[in-house]
C-alpha positions in Angstrom: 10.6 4.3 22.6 10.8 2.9 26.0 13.6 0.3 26.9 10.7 -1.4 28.2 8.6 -3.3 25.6 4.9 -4.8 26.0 2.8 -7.9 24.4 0.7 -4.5 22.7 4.0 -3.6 20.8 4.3 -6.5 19.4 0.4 -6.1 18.5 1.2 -2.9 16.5 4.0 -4.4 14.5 1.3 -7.2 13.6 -1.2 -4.5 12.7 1.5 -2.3 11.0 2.6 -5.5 8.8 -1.2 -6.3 8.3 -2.2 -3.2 6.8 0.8 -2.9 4.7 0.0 -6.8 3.4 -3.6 -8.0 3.4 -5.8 -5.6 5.6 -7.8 -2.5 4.6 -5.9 0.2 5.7 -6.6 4.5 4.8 -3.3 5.0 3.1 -5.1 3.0 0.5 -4.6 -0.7 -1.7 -2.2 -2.7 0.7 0.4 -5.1 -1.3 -2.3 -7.9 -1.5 -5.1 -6.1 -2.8 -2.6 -4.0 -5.7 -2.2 -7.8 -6.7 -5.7 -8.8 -6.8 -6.8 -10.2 -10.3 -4.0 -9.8 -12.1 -3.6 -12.0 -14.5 0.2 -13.9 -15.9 0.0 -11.1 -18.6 -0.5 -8.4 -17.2 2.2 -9.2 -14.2 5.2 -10.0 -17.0 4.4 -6.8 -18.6 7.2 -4.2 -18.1 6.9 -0.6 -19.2 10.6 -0.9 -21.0 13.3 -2.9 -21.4 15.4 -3.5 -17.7 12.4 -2.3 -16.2 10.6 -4.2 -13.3 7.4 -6.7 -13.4 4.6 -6.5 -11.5 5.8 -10.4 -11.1 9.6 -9.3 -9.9 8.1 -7.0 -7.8 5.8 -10.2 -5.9 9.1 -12.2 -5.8 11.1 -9.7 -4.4 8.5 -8.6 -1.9 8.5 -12.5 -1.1 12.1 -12.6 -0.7 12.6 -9.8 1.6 9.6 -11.0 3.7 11.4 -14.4 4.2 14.8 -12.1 4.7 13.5 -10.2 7.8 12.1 -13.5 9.5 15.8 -14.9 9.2 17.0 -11.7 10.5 14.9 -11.5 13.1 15.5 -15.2 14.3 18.8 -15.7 13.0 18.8 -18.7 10.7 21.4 -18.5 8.3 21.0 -18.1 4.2 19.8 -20.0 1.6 16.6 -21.5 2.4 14.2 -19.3 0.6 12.2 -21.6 -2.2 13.7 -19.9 -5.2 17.0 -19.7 -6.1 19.4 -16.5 -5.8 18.4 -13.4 -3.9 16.8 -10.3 -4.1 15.2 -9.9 -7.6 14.8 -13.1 -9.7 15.1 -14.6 -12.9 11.2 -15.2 -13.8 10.2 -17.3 -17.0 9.4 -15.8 -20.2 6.9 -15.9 -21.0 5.3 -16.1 -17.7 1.9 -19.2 -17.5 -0.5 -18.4 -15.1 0.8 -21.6 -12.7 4.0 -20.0 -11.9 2.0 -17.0 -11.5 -0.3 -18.6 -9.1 3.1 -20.1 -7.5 4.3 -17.0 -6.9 1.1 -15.4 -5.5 1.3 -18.4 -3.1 4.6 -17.8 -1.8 4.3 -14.5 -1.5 1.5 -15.3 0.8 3.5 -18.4 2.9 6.5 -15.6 3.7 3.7 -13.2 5.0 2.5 -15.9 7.1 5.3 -17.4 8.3 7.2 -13.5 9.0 3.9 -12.6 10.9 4.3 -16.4 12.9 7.9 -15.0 14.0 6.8 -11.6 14.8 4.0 -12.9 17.1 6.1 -15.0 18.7 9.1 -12.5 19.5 10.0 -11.6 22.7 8.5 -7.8 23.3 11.5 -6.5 26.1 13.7 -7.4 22.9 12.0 -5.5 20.1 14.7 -2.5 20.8 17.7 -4.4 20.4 19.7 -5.4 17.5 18.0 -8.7 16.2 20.0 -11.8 15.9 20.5 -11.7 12.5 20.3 -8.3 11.9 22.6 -4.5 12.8 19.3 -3.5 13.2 16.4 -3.4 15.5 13.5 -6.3 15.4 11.1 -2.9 15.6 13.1 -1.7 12.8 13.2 -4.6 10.7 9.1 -5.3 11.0 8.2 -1.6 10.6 10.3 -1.4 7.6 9.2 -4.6 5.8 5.6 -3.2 6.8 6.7 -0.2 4.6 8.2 -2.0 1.8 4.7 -3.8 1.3 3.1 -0.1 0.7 6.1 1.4 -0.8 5.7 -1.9 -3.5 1.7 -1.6 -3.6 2.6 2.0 -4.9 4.9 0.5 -7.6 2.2 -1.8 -8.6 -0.5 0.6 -9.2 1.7 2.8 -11.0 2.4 -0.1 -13.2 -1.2 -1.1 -13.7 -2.1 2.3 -14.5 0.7 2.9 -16.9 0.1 -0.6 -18.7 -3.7 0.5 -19.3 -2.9 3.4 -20.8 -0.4 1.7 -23.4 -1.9 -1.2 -23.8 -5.8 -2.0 -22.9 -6.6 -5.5 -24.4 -10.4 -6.6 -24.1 -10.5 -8.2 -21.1 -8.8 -6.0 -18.6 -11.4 -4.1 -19.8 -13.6 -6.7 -17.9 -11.3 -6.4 -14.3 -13.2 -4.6 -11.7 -11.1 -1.2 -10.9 -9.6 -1.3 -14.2 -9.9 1.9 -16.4 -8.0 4.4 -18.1 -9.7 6.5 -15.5 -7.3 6.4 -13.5 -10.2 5.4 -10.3 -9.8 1.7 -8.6 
């Protein structure tokens, strides 16, 4: 890329993070829409023991979205919501409130990194960010991928819960079937 950046760059990184979170997109269900109606349950289910939620999985997406808007402004630690770093400690059992909770700030870090990103000064987009060894470019693309790379995850898990376990009323959730079609 060109030393020189534009307003339109910082458009693409928008779009990029957009598909990736909450925008239909070819490469198929963003991070958003892997989440849609999923119920407490069926996000603390784990396919063995020391294996990931679909619930970690929100929290840690959360996390790292909150990570690369500190990065890329340079604020210091220890202001994300939830105590610790990384992947969290979740209730168990999981209730569907701090489900809900978690849906919710999942969806306040994508706001606010996207608020940052907007705002970020294009002829720096190329240069190591504030917070960061790396790129601002680098840091927004890759969080962009993380979203997808965790949709992925997600799926994976909804498909291999349905096939161990298919109580009544996922039966009843549009998109899913043992038939392995969303």
């Amino acid at each position: 890329m060109s030393s020189k950046s534009s307003a339109s760059e910082i458009d693409l990184l928008l779009f990029l993070l957009d598909q990736g979170y909450d925008k239909k997109a070819w490469h198929g269900p963003n991070l958003r829409g892997a989440i849609r109606r999923i119920s407490a349950t069926q996000a603390a289910w784990r396919p063995g023991p020391k294996r990931r939620s679909i619930a970690e999985i929100v929290v840690h997406s959360a996390y790292w979205k909150y990570a690369v808007r500190r990065r890329l402004r340079g604020d210091k630690r220890g202001s994300f919501p939830i105590k610790g770093s990384n992947w969290f400690a979740l209730p168990d059992p999981l209730g569907e409130e701090d489900w809900r909770g978690y849906l919710a700030l999942l969806d306040a870090q994508h706001r606010e990194l996207r608020q940052v990103v907007a705002a970020y000064p294009a002829k720096r987009l190329y240069e190591p960010s504030p917070g960061s060894k790396y790129t601002a470019a680098g840091l927004v693309t890759g969080i962009a991928a993380h979203d997808i790379y965790h949709a992925g995850q997600i799926q994976i898990l909804k498909k291999l819960q349905a096939t161990v376990e298919e109580p009544p009323e996922w039966r009843a959730v549009p998109g899913w079937n043992r038939a392995g079609r969303d």
